[in-house]
N, C-alpha and C positions, 0 to 999 in steps of 0.2 A: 599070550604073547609076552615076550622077555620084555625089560624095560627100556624105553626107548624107541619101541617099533609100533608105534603107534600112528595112522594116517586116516585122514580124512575124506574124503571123496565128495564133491559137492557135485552136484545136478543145478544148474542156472538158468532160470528163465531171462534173458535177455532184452525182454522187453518189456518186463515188467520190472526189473531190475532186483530179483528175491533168490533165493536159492529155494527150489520145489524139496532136496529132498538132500539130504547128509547121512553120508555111510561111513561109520567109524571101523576100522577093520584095525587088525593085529600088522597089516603093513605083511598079509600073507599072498594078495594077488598084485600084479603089477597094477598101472592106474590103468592100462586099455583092456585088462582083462576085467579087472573091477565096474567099468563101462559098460563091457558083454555082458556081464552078465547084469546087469539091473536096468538092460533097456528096455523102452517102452514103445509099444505102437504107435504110430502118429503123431512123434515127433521130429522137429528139425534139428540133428546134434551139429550144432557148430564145434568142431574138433581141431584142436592145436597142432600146429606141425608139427610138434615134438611127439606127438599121441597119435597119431598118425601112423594106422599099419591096415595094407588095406585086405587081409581077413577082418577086422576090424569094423571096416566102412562093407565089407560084405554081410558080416551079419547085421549091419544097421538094416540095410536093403530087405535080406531076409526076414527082418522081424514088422516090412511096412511101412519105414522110420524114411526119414532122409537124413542128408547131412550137406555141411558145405566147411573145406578144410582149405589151408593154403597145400599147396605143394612143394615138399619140400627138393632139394638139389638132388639131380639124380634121380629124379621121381622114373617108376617104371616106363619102357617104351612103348609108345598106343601110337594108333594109326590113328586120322582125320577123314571122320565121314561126312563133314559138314563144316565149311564158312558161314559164319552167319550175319549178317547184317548187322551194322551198327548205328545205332539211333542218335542225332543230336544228345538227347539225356544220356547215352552213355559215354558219348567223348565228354560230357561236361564232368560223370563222374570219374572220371580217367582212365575209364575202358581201352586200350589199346587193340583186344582181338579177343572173339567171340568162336569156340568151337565146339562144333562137338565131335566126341573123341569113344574109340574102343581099345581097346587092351586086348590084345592077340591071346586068344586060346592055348597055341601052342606054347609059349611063356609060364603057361601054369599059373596065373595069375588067379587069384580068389574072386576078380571082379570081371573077370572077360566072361566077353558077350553083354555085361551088364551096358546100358546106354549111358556117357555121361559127358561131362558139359566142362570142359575148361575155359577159365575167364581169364586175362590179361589185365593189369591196370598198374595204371603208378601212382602214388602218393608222395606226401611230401612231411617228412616228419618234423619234430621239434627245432630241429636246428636249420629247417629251411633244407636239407639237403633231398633229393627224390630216390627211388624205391622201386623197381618193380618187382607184382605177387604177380603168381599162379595159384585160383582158385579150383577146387575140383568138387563138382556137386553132380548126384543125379536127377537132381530137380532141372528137367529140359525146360520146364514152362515156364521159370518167371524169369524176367530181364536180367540184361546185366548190371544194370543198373543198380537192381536190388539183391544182387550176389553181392556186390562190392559191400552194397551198405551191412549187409548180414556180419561179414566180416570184420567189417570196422565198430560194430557193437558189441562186436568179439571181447573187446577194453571195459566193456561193462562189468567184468570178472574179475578183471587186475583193480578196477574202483571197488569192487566189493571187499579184496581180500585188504587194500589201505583201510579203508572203514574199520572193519575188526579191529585192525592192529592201531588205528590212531584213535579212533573214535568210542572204539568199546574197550580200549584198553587190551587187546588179546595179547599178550604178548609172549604166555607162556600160561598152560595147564597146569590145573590146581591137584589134579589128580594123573594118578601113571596107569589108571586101568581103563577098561571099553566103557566099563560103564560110568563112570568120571569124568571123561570126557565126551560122552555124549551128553553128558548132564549139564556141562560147560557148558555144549557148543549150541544146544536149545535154551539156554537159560541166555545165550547172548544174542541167539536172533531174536530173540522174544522181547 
């Protein structure tokens, strides 16, 4: 890689609060192909709107995996096969509407016919002001409840990458090669 194209790709377990697994690359695949390809069975990827492409969230599906992503504006057109009841706990988490949703075949769509499950809710950020997300997961079985909270420990990621940078001092790599900076970036989770 020339110098300067150097990127890291981090895997986050989220409820453990660690990074499982650090891919130092030349900065030669994008980050959602970087993803494809170093996915694992039987996990849940919490994936960022921004990362968000749903060949993407198809091969999670195909490899076993799940995910739960916000949606972003404009997200693709899907019909409603299903209102689903909303429980006390999820209007306390600020569940607004509970669906579940298909993506028209005809559309060409990577994910139609796949089942999957759009969440509604609003939040209230820092400044007191509110918010509403669309969550989109193919996990049908667990509440909305715990779509929401999946999501909101989504922040778990952005505390980790403060830590580095205030705590372990990261501020800038001491080397410009792969191997330099993998040397870095395990010699600082360590």
């Amino acid at each position: 890689p020339q110098k300067g194209c150097l990127r890291i790709d981090f895997h986050f377990d989220i409820l453990r609060g660690v990074p499982e697994q650090a891919v130092v690359s030349g900065g030669r695949l994008a980050e959602q192909d970087s993803l494809v390809e170093h996915l694992r069975a039987g996990v849940l990827y919490v994936i960022d709107r921004a990362l968000q492409g749903y060949q993407q969230m198809s091969e999670i599906v195909a490899i076993r995996s799940d995910f739960v992503t916000r949606l972003r504006e404009g997200a693709a057109v899907f019909d409603i096969v299903e209102e689903r009841p909303l429980t006390p706990i999820d209007h306390l988490a600020g569940v607004t509407r509970d669906v579940q949703i298909s993506i028209p075949s005809a559309r060409g769509q990577p994910l139609a016919g796949t089942p999957l499950r759009m969440v509604e809710y609003v939040y209230t950020d820092r400044e007191g002001q509110s918010h509403a997300a669309r969550l989109l997961s193919n996990r049908l079985g667990l509440s909305a409840e715990l779509i929401v909270l999946i999501d909101q420990h989504r922040w778990q990621i952005e505390l980790f990458f403060r830590w580095l940078k205030c705590m372990v001092g990261w501020k800038h790599f001491f080397s410009e090669s792969e191997n330099g900076v993998t040397l870095q970036t395990y010699i600082a989770l360590i």
